[in-house]
C-alpha positions in Angstrom: 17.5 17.6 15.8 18.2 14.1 15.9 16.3 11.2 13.8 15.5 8.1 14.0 16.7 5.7 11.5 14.6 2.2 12.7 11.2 3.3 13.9 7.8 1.8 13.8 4.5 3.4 12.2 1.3 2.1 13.8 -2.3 2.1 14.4 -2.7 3.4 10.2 -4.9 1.8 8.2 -1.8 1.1 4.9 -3.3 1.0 1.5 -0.6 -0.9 -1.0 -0.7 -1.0 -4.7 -2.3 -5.0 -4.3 -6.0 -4.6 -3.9 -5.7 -7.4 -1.7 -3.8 -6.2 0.6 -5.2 -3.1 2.8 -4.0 -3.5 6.5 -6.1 -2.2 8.9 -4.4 -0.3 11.8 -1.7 -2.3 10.8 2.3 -1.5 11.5 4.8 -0.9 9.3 8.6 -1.1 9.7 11.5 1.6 8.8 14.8 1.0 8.7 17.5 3.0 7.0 15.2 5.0 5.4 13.3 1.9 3.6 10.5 -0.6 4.6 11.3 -3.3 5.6 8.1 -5.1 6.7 4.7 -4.0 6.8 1.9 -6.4 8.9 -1.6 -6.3 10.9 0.2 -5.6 14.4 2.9 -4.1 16.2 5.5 -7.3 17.1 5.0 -8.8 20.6 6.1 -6.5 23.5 5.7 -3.2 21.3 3.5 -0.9 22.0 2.2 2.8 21.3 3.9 4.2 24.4 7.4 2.3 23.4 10.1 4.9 22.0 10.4 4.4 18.3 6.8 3.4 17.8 4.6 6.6 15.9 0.9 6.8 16.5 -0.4 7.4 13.2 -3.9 8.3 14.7 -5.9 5.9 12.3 -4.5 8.1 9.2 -4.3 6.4 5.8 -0.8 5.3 4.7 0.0 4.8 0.8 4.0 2.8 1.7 5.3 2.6 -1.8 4.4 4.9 -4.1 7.9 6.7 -4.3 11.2 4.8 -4.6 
């Protein structure tokens, strides 16, 4: 199977270590196996149905917590 290694997450709700910061149904950015941007929307002329973009379903997302 192959994988991805740039792929978006989307339509989460990301919880991150500073209390200010909770995006809801935000996207976040993988590349290489790291994050490499997290922000409130998917960038202009992405969307849920584009290859590389996962629907997270409105699941909570912790990005962080393990290095």
């Amino acid at each position: 199977m192959s994988r991805t290694k740039d792929f978006w997450i989307s339509n989460a709700i990301f919880v991150t270590m500073d209390d200010k910061r909770t995006i809801t149904r935000g996207a976040l950015h993988v590349e290489n196996g790291k994050i490499t941007e997290l922000r409130p929307s998917l960038p202009k002329g992405l969307t849920l149905k584009n290859k590389g973009v996962i629907d997270a379903g409105g699941a909570f997302i912790l990005p962080g917590f393990i290095q």
